[in-house]
VOGU-3710 file (C-alpha; in Angstrom, 3 decimals, decimal comma):
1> xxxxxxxxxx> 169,585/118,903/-100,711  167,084/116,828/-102,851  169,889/114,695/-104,412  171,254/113,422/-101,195  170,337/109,671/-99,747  168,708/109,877/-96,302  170,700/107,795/-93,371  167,577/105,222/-93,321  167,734/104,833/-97,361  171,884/103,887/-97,253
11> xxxxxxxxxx> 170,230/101,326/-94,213  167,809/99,678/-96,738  169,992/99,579/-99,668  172,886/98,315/-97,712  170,625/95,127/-96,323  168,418/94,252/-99,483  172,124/93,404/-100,420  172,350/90,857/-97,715  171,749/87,084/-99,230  169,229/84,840/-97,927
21> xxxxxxxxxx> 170,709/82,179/-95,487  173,339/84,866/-94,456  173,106/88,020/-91,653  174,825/91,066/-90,954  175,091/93,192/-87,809  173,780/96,724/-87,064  177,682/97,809/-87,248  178,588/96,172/-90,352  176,196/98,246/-92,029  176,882/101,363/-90,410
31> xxxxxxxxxx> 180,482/101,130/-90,844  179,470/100,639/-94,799  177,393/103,504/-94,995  180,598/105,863/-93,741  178,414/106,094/-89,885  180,803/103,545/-87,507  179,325/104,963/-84,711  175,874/104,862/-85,776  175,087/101,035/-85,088  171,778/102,154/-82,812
41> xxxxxxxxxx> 170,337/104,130/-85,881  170,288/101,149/-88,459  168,103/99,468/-85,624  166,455/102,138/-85,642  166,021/102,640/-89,188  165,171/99,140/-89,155  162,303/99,602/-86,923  160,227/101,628/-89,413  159,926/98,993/-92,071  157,053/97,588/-90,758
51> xxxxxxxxxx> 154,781/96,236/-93,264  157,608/96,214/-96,106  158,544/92,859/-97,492  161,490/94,323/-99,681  164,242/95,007/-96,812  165,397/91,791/-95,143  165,371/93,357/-91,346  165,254/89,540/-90,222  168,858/89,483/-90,940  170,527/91,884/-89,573
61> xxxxxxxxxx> 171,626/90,895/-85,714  173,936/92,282/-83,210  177,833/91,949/-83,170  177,908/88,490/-81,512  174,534/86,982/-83,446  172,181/87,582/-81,013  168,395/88,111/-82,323  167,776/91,588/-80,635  166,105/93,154/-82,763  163,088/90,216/-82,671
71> xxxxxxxxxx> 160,723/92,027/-80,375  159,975/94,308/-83,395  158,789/91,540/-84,979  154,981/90,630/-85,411  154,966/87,469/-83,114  156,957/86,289/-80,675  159,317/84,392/-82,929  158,973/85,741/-86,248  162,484/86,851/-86,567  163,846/83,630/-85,698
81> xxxxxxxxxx> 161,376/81,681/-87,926  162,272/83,955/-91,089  166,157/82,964/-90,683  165,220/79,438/-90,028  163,645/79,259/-93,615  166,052/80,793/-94,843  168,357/77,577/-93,148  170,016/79,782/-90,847  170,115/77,793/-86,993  169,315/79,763/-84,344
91> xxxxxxxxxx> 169,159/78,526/-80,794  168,295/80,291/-77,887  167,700/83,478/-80,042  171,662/83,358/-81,263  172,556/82,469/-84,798  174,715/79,261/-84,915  178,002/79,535/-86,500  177,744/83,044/-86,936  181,192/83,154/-88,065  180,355/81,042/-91,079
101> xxxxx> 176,997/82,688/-91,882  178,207/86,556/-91,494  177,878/88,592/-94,373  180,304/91,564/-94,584  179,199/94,581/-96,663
//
């Protein structure tokens, strides 16, 4: 089927929505994308973007802020320094007031 969206696509759409200074969670977007259970694949999906500037990966994070995704990152701290100029605190790779800062799709 030509016409339909591939799983990693509905990923990328779903977090070029996300706005800079805010994150998501691997979940949050599968949930959106009509996958709940499916929270591994976005970081998976995720994982193939390297070299593309035009899907935020940086801010996407697990279900209690946590940077886990940053050892896909060029450098050791790229991830953290990406959400940092974006004015998002992070401390010992968590996001600080995640609550505040979560972006629901």
């Amino acid at each position: 089927m030509p016409d339909e969206i591939s799983f990693f696509d509905k990923v990328y759409a779903q977090v070029q929505l996300i706005p800079e200074g805010r994150v998501s969670t691997f979940g949050a977007i599968a949930r959106k994308i009509g996958s709940p259970q499916s929270a591994r694949m976005v970081g998976y999906a995720l994982n193939t973007l390297q070299g593309r500037d035009d899907v935020p990966a940086h801010r996407v994070v697990n279900r209690k802020g946590m940077l886990t995704g940053k050892h896909h990152f060029q450098g050791t701290n790229l991830m953290q320094q990406l959400l940092e100029n974006e004015g998002v605190v992070v401390k010992n790779n968590q996001v600080m007031d995640f609550d505040k800062l979560f972006w629901q799709p």
